[in-house]
Wavefront OBJ file of the C-alpha trace (Angstrom):
o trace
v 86.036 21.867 50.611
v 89.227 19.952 50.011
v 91.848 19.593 52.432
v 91.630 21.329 55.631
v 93.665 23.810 56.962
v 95.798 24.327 59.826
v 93.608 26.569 61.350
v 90.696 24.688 61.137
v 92.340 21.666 62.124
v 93.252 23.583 65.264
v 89.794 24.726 65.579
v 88.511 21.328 65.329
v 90.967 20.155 67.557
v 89.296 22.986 70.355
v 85.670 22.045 69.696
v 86.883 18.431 70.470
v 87.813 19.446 74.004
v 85.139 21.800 74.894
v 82.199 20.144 73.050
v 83.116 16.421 72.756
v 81.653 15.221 69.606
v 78.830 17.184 69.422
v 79.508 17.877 65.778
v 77.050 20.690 65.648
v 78.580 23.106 68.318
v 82.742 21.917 66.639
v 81.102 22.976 63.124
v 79.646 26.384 64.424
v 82.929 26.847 65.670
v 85.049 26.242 62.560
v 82.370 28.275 60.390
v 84.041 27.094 57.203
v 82.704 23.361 57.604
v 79.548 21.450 57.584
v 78.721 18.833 60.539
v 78.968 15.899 57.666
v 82.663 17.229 56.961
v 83.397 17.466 60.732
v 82.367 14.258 61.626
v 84.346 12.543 58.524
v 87.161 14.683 59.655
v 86.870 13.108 63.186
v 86.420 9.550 61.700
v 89.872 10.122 60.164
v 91.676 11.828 63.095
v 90.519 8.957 65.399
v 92.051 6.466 63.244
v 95.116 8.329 62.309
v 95.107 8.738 66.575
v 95.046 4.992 66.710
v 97.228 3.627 64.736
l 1 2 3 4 5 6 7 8 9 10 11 12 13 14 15 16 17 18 19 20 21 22 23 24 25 26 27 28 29 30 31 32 33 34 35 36 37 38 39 40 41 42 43 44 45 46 47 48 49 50 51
């Protein structure tokens, strides 16, 4: 809950590159997050990545 952490920032960042965006497998991995937060969380690093 709230904001996220560097660590699971960093872990989201891993299950990015070694699962895609298969929400599911990047949430297993951070352990602390649900898919729904992961895949906000990606909604708002791909825009931050695009601007």
């Amino acid at each position: 809950t709230g904001r996220w952490t560097a660590e699971e920032h960093e872990r989201f960042l891993q299950g990015l590159r070694e699962h895609n965006k298969q929400w599911k497998l990047i949430a297993d991995l951070i352990r602390t997050r649900t898919v729904v937060q992961v895949r906000t969380h990606a909604q708002k690093h791909f825009q931050k990545m695009a601007r």
